[in-house]
C-alpha positions as CSV (number, residue, x, y, z in Angstrom):
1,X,23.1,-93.5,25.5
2,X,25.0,-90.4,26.0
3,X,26.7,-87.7,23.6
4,X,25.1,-87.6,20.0
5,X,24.9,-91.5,20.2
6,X,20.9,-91.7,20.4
7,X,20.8,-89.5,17.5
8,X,23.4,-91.4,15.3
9,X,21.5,-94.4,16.2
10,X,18.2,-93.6,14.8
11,X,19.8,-92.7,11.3
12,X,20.9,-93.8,8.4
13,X,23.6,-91.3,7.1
14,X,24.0,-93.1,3.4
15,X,20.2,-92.4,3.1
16,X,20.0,-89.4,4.9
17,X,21.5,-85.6,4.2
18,X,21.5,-84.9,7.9
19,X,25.1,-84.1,9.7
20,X,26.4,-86.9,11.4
21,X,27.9,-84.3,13.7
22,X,30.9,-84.3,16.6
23,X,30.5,-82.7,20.2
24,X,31.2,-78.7,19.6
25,X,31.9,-75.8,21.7
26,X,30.1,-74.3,24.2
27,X,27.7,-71.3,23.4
28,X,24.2,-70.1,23.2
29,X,22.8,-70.7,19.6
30,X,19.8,-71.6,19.2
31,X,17.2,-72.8,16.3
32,X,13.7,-73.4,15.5
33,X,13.4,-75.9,12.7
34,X,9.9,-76.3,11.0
35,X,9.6,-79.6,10.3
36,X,6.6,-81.2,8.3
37,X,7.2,-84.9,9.4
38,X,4.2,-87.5,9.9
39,X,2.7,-84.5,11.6
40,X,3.8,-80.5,11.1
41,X,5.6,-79.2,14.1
42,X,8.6,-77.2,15.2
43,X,12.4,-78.4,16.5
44,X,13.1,-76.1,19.0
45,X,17.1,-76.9,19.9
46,X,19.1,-74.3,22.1
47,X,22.5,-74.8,22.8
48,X,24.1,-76.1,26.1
49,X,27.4,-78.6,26.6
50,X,28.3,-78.9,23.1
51,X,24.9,-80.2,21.9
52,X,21.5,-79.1,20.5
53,X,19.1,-79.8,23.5
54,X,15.9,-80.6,21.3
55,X,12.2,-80.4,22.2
56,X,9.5,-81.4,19.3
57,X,7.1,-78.1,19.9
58,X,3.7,-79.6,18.3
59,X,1.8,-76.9,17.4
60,X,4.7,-74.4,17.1
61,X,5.7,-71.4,19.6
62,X,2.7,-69.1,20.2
63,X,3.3,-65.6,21.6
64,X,0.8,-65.3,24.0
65,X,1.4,-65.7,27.4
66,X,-0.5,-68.5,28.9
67,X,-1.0,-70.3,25.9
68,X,0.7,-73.8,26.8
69,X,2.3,-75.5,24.0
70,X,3.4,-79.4,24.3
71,X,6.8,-79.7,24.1
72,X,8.1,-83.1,23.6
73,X,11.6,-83.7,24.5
74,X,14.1,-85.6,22.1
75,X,17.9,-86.7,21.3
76,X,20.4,-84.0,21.3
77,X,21.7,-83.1,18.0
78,X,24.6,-81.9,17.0
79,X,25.4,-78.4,16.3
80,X,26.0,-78.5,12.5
81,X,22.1,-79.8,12.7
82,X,21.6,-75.9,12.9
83,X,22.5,-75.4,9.1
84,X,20.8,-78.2,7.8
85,X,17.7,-77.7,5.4
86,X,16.3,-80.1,3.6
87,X,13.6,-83.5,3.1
88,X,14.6,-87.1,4.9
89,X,13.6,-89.5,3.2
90,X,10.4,-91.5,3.8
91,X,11.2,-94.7,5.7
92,X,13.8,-92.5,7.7
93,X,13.5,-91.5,11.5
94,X,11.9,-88.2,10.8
95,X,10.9,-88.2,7.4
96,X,9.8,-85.1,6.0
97,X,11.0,-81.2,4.5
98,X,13.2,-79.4,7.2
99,X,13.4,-75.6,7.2
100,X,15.4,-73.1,9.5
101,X,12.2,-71.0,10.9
102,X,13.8,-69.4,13.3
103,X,17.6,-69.0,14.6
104,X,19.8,-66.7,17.2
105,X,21.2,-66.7,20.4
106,X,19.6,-67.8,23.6
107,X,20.6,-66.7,27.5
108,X,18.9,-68.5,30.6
109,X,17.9,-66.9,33.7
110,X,20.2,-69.0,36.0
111,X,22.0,-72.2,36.0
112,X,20.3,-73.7,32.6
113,X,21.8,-77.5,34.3
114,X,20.1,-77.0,37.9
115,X,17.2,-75.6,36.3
116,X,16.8,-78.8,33.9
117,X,16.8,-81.2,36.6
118,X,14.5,-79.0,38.4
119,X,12.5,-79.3,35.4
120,X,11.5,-75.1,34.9
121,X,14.2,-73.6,32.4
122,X,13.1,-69.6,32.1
123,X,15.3,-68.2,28.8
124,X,15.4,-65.3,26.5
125,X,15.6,-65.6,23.0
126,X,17.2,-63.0,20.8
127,X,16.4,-64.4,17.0
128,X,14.8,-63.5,13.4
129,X,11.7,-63.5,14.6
130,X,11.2,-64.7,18.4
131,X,12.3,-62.5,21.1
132,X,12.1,-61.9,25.2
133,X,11.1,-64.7,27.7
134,X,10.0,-68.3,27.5
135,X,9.7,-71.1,30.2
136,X,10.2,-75.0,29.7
137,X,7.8,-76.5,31.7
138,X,8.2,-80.5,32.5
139,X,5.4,-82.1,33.2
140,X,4.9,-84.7,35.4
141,X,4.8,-88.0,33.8
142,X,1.6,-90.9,33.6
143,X,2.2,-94.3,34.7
144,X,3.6,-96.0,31.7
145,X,4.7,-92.8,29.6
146,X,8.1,-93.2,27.8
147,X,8.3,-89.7,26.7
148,X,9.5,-86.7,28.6
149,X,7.0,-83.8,28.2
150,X,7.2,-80.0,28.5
151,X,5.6,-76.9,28.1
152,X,6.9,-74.2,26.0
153,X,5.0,-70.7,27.2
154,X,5.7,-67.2,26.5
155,X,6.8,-65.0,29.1
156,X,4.4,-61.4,29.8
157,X,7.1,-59.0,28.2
158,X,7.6,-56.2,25.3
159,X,7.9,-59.2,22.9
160,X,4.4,-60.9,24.0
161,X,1.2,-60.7,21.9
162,X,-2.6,-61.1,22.6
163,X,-4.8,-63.5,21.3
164,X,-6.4,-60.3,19.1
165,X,-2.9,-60.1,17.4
166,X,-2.1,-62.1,13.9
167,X,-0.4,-65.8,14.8
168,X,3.8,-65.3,14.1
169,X,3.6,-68.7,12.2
170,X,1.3,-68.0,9.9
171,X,2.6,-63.9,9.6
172,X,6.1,-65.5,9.2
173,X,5.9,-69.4,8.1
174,X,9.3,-68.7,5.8
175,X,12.6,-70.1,6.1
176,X,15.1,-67.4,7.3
177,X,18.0,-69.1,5.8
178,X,16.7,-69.5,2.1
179,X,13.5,-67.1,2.2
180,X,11.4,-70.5,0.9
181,X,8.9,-72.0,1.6
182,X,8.6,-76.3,3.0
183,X,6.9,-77.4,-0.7
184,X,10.0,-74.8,-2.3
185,X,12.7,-76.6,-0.1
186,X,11.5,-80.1,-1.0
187,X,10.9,-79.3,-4.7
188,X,14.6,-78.2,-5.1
189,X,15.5,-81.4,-3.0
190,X,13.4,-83.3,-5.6
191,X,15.6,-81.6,-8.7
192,X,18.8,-82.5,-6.9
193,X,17.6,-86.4,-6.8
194,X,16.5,-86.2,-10.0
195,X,19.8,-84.1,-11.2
196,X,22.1,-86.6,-9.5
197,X,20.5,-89.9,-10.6
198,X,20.7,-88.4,-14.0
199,X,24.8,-88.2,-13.7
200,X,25.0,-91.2,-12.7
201,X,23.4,-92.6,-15.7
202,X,25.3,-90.6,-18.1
203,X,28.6,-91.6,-16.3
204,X,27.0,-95.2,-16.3
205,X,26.5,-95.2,-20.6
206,X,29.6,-93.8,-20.7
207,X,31.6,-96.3,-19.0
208,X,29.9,-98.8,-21.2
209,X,31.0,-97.1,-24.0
210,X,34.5,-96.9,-23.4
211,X,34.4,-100.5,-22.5
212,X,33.2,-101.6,-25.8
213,X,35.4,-98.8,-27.6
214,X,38.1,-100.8,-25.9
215,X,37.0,-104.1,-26.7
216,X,36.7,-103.3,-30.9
217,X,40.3,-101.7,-30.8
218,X,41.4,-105.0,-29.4
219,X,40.0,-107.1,-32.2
């Protein structure tokens, strides 16, 4: 599958809030979305081709250099997946509270397609709260491995830290689109549920209502 088709296949978008997206222009946006599925991680997506290519960062970005963080590879999303914030509901692909953590503009160093394939993409990020270098690291796959792994490591710049410095996830685990935090975003997710299948009730005792108003003015 090519496009957004992987990622309309694995969702349900009755069920779920998430964009069902087009294809967009080209440009450099990028996002980090913390995302506190089966296990807590972070979506890191940058921009390339009219897509959101997407890597499932499991312990979240660390700003020391040399620290290796696994990057797993996924579908591309679509842009509009940059806005969303919100839970998927359990059962879904990907259940769990999304937040925006991070979000900007991203440049490569060089030809981002040549250096995909090559499988070394060296980038500079220029967001909320990450900044300067980073390299995308594939790793070289097991016999019998499906998925496509990276590395995710911080380049030695300005914007680097030592492991004597405080962790940026833990000095900064808010959402820079809302200010809330992952239990804040799904508890107004849970009053929306909760206000909408109330509506519908009311519209529900009220349609019976007419009906038998109806029915006595006939009789």
């Amino acid at each position: 599958m090519t496009g957004l088709q992987t990622y309309r296949a694995k969702r349900s978008f009755g069920v779920t809030r998430e964009p069902r997206g087009k294809l967009g222009k080209r440009g450099h946006a990028f996002v980090i979305q913390k995302h506190a599925a089966t296990r807590l991680h972070y979506d890191l997506r940058l921009q390339l081709d009219g897509v959101m290519k997407s890597w499932a960062v499991t312990r979240g970005p660390s700003l020391v250099p040399g620290i290796k963080r696994l990057a797993v590879q996924v579908e591309d999303h679509p842009v509009a997946y940059n806005r969303f914030e919100g839970t998927i509901p359990k059962g879904e692909y990907g259940g769990g509270t999304v937040l925006v953590w991070d979000r900007g503009r991203w440049r490569p160093e060089g030809d981002p397609h040549k250096a995909l394939r090559r499988g070394h993409l060296s980038f500079r990020l220029s967001g909320k709260k990450l900044h300067g270098g980073w390299h995308l690291v594939r790793m070289r796959k097991r016999p019998g491995e499906k998925r496509t792994n990276w590395l995710l490591i911080k380049q030695r710049d300005e914007a680097a830290r030592t492991t004597h410095d405080r962790d940026i996830l833990k000095e900064m685990p808010l959402s820079v689109k809302t200010g809330r935090t992952l239990e804040e975003v799904a508890q107004r997710m849970r009053k929306a549920r909760r206000k909408k299948s109330s509506n519908k009730r009311r519209k529900k005792t009220a349609k019976k209502f007419r009906r038998k108003a109806g029915r006595a003015k006939r009789q």
